[in-house]
C-alpha positions in Angstrom: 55.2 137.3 77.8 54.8 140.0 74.8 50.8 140.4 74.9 49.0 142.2 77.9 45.5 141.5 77.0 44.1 138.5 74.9 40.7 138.6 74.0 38.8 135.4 72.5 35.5 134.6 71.5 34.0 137.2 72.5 30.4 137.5 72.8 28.3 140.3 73.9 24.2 140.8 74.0 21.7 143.5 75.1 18.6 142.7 75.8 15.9 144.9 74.9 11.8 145.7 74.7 12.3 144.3 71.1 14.7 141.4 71.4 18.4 140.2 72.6 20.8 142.5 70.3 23.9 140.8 69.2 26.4 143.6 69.6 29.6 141.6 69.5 29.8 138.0 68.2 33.4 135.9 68.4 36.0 138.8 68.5 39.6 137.6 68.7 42.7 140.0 69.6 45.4 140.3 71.2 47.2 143.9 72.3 51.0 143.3 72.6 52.8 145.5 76.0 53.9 149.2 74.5 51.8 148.6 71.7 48.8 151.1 70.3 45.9 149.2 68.6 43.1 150.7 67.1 39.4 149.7 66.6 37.8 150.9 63.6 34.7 151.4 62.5 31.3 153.1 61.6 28.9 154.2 64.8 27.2 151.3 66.3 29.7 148.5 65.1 30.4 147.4 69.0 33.9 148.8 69.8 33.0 150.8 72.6 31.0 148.2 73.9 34.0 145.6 73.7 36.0 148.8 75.7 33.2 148.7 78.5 33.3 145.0 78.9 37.5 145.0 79.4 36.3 147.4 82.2 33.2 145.4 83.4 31.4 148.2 83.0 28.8 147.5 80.7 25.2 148.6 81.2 22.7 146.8 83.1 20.6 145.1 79.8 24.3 144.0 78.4 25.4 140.5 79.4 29.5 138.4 78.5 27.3 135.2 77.3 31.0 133.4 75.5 34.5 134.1 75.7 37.5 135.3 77.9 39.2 138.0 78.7 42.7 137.5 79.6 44.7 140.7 80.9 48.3 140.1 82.1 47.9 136.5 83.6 44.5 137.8 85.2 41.3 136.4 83.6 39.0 139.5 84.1 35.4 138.0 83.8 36.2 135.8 86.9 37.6 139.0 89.3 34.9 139.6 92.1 33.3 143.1 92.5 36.4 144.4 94.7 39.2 142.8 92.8 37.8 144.8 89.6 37.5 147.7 91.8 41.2 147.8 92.8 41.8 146.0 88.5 40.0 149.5 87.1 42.8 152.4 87.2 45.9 150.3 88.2 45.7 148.0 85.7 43.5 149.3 82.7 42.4 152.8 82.6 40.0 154.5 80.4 39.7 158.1 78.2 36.0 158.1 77.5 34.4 159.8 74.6 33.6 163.1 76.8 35.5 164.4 79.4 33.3 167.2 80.4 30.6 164.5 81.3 33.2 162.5 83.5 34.4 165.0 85.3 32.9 166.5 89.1 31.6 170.1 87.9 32.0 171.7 91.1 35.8 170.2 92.2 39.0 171.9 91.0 40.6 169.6 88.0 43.6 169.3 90.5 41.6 167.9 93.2 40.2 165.1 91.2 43.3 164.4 89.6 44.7 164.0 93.2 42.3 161.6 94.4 43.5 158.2 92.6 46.7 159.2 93.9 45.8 159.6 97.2 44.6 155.7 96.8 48.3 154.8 97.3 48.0 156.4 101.0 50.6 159.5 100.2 49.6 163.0 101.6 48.2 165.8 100.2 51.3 167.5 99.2 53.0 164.8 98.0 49.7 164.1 95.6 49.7 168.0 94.6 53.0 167.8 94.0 52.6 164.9 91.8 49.7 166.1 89.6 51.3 169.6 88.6 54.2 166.6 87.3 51.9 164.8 85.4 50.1 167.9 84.1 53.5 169.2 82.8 54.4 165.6 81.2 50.6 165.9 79.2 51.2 169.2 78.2 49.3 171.3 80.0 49.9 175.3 80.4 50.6 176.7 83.4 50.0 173.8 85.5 50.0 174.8 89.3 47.0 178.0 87.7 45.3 175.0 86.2 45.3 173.1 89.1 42.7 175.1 90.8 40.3 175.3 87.2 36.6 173.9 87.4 36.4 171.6 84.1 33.9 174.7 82.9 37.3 177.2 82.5 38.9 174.7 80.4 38.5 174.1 76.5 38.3 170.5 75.1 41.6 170.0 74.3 43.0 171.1 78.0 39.8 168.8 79.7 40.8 165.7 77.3 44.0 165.9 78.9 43.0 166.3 82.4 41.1 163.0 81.8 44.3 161.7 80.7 46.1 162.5 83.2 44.0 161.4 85.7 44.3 157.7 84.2 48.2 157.8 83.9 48.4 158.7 87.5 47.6 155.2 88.4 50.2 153.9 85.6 47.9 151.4 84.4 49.6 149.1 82.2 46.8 149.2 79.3 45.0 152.6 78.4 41.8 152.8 77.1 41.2 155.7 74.8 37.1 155.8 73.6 37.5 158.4 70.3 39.6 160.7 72.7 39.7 163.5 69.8 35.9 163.4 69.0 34.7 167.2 68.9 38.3 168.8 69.1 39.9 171.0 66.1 42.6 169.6 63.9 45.3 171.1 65.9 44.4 170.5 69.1 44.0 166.7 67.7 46.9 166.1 66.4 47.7 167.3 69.8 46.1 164.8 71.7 47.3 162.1 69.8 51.1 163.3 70.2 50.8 162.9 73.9 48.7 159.4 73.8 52.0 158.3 71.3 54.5 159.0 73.9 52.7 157.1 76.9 53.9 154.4 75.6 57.3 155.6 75.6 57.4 157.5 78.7 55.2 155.2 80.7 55.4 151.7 79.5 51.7 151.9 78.7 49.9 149.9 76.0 46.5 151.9 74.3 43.4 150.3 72.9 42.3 153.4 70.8 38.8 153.5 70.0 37.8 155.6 66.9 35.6 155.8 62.9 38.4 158.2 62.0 40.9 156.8 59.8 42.9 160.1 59.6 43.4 159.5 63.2 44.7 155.9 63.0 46.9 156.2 60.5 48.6 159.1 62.8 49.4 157.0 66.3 48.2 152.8 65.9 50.8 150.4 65.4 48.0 147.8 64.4 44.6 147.7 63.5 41.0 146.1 63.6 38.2 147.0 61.3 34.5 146.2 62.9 31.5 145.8 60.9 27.8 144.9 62.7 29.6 143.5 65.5 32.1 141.0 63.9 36.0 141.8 63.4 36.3 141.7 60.0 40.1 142.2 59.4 43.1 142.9 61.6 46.6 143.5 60.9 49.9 146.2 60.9 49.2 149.9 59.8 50.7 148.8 56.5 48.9 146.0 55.9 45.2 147.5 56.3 46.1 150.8 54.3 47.7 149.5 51.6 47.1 145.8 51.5 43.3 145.4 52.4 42.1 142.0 51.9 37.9 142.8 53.3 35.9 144.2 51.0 34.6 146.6 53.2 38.0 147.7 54.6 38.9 148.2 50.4 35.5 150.2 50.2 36.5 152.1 53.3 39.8 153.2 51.5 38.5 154.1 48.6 35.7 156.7 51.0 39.0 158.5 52.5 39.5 162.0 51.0 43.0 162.3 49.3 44.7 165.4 48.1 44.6 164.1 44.5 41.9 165.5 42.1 42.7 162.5 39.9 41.5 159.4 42.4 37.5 161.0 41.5 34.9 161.0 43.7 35.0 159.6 46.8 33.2 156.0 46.9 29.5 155.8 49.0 29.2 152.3 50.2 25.3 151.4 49.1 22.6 150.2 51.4 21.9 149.6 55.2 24.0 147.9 58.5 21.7 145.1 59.1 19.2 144.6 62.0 21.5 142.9 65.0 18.3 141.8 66.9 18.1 139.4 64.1 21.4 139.4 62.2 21.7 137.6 59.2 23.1 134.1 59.2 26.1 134.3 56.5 28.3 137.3 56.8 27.1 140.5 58.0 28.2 142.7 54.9 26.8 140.5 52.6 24.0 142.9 51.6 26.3 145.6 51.0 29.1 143.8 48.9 29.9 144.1 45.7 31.6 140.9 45.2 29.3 138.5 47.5 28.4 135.3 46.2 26.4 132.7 47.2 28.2 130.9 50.6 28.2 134.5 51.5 24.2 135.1 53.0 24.1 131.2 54.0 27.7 131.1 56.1 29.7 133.0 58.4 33.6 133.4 57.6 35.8 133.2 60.3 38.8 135.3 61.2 41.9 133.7 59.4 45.3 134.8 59.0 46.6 135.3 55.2 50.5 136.8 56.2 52.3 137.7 59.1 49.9 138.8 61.5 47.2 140.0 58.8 43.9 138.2 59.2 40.5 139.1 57.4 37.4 136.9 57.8 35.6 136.6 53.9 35.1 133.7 52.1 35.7 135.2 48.7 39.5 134.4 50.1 39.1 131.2 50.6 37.5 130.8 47.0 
């Protein structure tokens, strides 16, 4: 079997003081074993929220009301509390957004590190031993000094990895990596992103990356989902999305990305609001922002549907 995780229908809602929210509505995808696959899209569009419910770990108001989540044989949303206890870490692991927040302020980044591995009923030495390894395979200077660093002493760049590291030393078989590069300097980044390419090399691993940055996809994801408002509104190779976008908002997306090219103009702003999702509307979701919207547009939703090899984007100006 080529795909680890298989996603379907998935539906997602939060209730609040002012109404249900409808995060996430029918997302379909599939992440294929030593494969990295981004999520795209603006702030608020539901990607870390999908992330959180592949962990069940979504927050107290949020509630799974459709779909299935299917990771290596194992449907996740039937597991018990302790099967997803002993799921979380060996199975899937998650990077989240900032590491200085997950990690214990007043233990040693070796110590921590240690502690998954000391799961697996090996001795302290053994763990130590295999923590300065693992801090050596993400890069990290001077690895037994670092060992014995609060998270305080470190920069960004040295905690994001520390967080990594503490993931891979479960060797889950699917990473989760929520915008792993968000606050860090372009060289530190690029980095990062070097060390979450060769996981999948070195350790088998496949990565969900979560991120808005384009710049940062096109760098380490072999394919690619665009979200809008909650819906997946296109999905296909690297190639396909950059230089064959078939969604108008992906094309509008493209057209936003700075280029080194005086001669492409000014960069394109993509008029008017994300709608309200306590009361989305009942066509598609970008309808109020397209350019090229037409009538079935505000009054039905497109689905997903697949135009080439393993491209699908979900408009109805397609289908006309």
């Amino acid at each position: 079997m080529n795909t680890i995780l298989d996603v379907k229908k998935l539906t997602i809602d939060f209730k609040t003081e002012n109404g249900t929210v409808k995060a996430v509505e029918n997302i379909n995808f599939n992440i294929k074993k030593k494969e990295i696959f981004a999520l795209v899209g603006e702030s608020g569009c539901g990607k870390s929220t999908i992330a959180f419910s592949l962990m069940r770990l979504l927050a107290k108001n949020g509630m799974i009301t459709d779909g299935s989540i299917n990771f290596n044989g194992k449907d996740v949303l039937k597991m018990s509390k302790q099967e997803m206890f002993a799921f979380r870490g060996t199975e899937i692991g998650m990077i989240f957004q900032n590491p200085l927040d997950s990690l214990n302020p007043v233990m040693s980044v070796g110590n921590q590190v240690s502690e998954s591995l000391l799961l697996d009923n090996i001795s302290k030495e053994k763990a130590w031993e295999e923590v300065i390894k693992i801090f050596e395979d993400v890069k990290i200077s001077d690895p037994k000094e670092r060992f014995e660093s609060y998270p305080f002493e470190l920069s960004g760049g040295m905690r994001q990895r520390v967080m990594i590291s503490m993931m891979i030393s479960r060797k889950p078989l699917l990473l989760i990596a929520d915008e792993p590069t968000t606050a860090l300097d372009v060289t530190i980044q690029a980095q990062i992103l070097k060390v979450i390419r060769r996981l999948k090399d070195d350790f088998n691993t496949s990565v969900l990356l979560i991120t808005h940055d384009f710049g940062v996809v096109a760098e380490t994801a072999d394919r690619v989902g665009v979200m809008y408002a909650g819906n997946l509104v296109e999905m296909g190779n690297l190639s396909d999305i950059f230089k064959k976008s078939l969604h108008p908002y992906t094309k509008l997306l493209m057209k936003a990305l700075p280029t080194i090219s005086k001669k492409e103009g000014r960069l394109v702003n993509i008029p008017g609001m994300v709608p309200n999702l306590i009361n989305p509307p009942s066509g598609c979701r970008f309808a109020n922002r397209c350019p090229s919207a037409i009538d079935i547009c505000t009054k039905v939703s497109p689905t997903l549907k697949e135009y080439s090899d393993e491209h699908y984007c979900a408009c109805h100006l397609l289908e006309v």
